[in-house]
N, C-alpha and C positions, 0 to 999 in steps of 0.2 A: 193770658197776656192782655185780650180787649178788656179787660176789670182793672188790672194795673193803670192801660195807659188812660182808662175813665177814671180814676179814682187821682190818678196824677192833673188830670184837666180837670176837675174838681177842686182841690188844691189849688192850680193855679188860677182858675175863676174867682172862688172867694178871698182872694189878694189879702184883704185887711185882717177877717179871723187869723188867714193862715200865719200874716205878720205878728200878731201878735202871740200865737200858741207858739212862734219859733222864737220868740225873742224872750220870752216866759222860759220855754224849754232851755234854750243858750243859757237862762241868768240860772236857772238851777244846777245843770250839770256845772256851770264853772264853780258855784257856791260849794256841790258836792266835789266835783275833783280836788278844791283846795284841802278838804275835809280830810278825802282822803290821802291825801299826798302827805299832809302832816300828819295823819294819825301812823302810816305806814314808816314816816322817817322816824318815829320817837323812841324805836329802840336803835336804830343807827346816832340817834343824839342822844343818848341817854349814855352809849359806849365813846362817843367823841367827849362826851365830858366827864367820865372815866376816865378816861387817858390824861385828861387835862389834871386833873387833881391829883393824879401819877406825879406828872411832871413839876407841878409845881407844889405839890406838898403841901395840897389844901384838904387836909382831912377831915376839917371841920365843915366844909361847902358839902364833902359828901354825907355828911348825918342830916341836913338840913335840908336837901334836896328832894325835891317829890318825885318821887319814882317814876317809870315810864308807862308803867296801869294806871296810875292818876290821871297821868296825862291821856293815854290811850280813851279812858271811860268818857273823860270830856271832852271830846272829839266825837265817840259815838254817840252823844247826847244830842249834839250839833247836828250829826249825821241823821238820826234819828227823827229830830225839828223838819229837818230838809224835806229828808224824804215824805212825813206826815205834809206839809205844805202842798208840796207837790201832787200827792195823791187828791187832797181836797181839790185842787185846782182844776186837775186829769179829769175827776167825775163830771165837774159841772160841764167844764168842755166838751166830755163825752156825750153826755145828756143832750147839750144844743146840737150835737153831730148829728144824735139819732132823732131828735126830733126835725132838723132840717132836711135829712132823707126819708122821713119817714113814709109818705108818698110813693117814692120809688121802691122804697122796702116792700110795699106793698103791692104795688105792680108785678115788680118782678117778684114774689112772690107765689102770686097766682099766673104768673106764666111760667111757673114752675122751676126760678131758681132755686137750688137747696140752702139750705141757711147757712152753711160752713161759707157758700161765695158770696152771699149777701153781709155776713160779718166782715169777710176780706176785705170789701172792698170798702166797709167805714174807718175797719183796723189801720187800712193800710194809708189812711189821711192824715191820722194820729203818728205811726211809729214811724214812714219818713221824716216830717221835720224833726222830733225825736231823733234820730238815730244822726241826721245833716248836722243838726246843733251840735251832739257830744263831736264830732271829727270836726266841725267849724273852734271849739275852744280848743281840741291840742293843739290845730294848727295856728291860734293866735300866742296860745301860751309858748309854742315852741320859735314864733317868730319873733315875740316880746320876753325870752328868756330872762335876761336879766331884773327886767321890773317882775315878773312872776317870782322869783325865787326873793328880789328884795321886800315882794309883799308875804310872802310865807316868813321871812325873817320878823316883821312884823310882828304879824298875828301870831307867831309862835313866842317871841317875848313878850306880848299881853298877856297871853294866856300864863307864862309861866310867873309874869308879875305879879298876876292875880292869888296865884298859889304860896305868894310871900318866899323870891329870894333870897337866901340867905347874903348878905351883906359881904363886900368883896376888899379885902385892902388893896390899895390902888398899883403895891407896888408887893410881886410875889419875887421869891428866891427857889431857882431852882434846883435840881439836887447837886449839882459842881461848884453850887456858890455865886455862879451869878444873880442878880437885882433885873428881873423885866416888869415892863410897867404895861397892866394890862387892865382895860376897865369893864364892868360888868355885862356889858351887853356882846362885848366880843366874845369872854371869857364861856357864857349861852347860846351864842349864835349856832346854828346849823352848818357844818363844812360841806359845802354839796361839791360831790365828784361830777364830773359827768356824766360817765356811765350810771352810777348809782340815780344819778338825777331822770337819767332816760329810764332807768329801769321803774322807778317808784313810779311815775307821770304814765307810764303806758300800765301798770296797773291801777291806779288808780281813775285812767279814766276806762278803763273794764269794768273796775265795779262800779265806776256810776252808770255804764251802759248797760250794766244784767240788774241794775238796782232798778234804774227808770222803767227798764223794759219790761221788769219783771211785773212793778206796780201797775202801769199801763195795759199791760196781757189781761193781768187778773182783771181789774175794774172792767174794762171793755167788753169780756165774756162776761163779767155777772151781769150789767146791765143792758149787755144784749141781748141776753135770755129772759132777762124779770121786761122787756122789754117786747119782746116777743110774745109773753105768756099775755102781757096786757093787749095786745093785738089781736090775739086769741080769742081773748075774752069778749073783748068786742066785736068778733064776726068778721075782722078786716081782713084777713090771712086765716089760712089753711094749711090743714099739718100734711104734711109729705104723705105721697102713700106708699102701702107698706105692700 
């Protein structure tokens, strides 16, 4: 518990790094939340517009349409981007972490803390703002609903513009004979329910929080260790006895 509340007054000491790794952190999880949010809707919009060419007896819109793996792959492309950014970011930040404690590391080292509480307590610099940031974006996405969902509407017709839609007459007949007049970017739009909307938005910021954490976990152990070994090396720390 005294390594938590040291390592939280820590954090709050170095005021500016921390601003800035939590404002980095924030910009990444909402980049990945959006990622995911869309990647997760494309087979829910892929069947909303299914139903549409039911209805209005566009069966030429369905041979022309890119499927929802197209879409899906180029989403994890995105995703992919994200998370590589992020990880290179993670490292250097972690690198300046260990080297601005490294003193202390070494202190408490030979007064005989074990290394599992000496990593805790650089870990745990890192995956608080981490973990504030992802609960800081659902709670803005969930407050600014509406412009969240009309920028996924967006970026979801970019992307599908990009893939070359097929071409819409302005003016469809549906199966009883009536004339609706419907234009291309509604006839593509996403229907977001609300439940549906709550359900995809809390998993998608799940997996940007086991995505980030996971990134974060791993770098942090390896060069806590290749960190360790070079401390070794040079006589500045001693290995645990056995």
């Amino acid at each position: 518990m005294n390594m938590i509340r040291y390592s939280t007054a820590r954090l709050l000491y170095y005021k500016k790094q921390t601003f800035l790794y939590t404002l980095f952190s924030s910009f990444s999880a909402f980049l990945l939340l959006i990622s995911f949010n869309l990647y997760n809707l494309q087979t829910t919009l892929h069947k909303q517009i299914q139903d549409r060419v039911l209805i209005f007896d566009a069966s030429d819109v369905k041979e022309n349409l890119p499927s929802s793996e197209t879409l899906q792959q180029a989403y994890l492309v995105v995703i992919s981007c994200i998370l590589a950014l992020f990880a290179l970011c993670f490292f250097f930040f972690f690198l300046l972490s260990l080297y601005r404690h490294r003193m202390e590391i070494i202190n408490w080292r030979l007064a005989g803390l074990s290394k599992p509480k000496m990593f805790f307590f650089v870990f745990w610099q890192s995956l608080i703002p981490l973990v504030l940031s992802c609960l800081g974006v659902l709670l803005i996405v969930f407050a600014f609903q509406n412009g969240y969902q009309a920028l996924l509407q967006k970026i979801n017709l970019a992307l599908l513009d990009f893939f070359e839609l097929p071409n819409l007459p302005s003016v469809f007949s549906s199966g009883n004979g009536l004339s609706i007049s419907i234009d291309q970017n509604s006839f593509f739009m996403i229907d977001f329910f609300s439940d549906n909307f709550l359900v995809d938005t809390l998993k998608g910021i799940g997996q940007t929080i086991i995505c980030l954490v996971s990134i974060s976990t791993l770098l942090s152990t390896c060069l806590f260790m290749i960190s360790n070994r070079l401390l070794k090396r040079k006589k500045l720390i001693i290995d645990e006895p056995t």
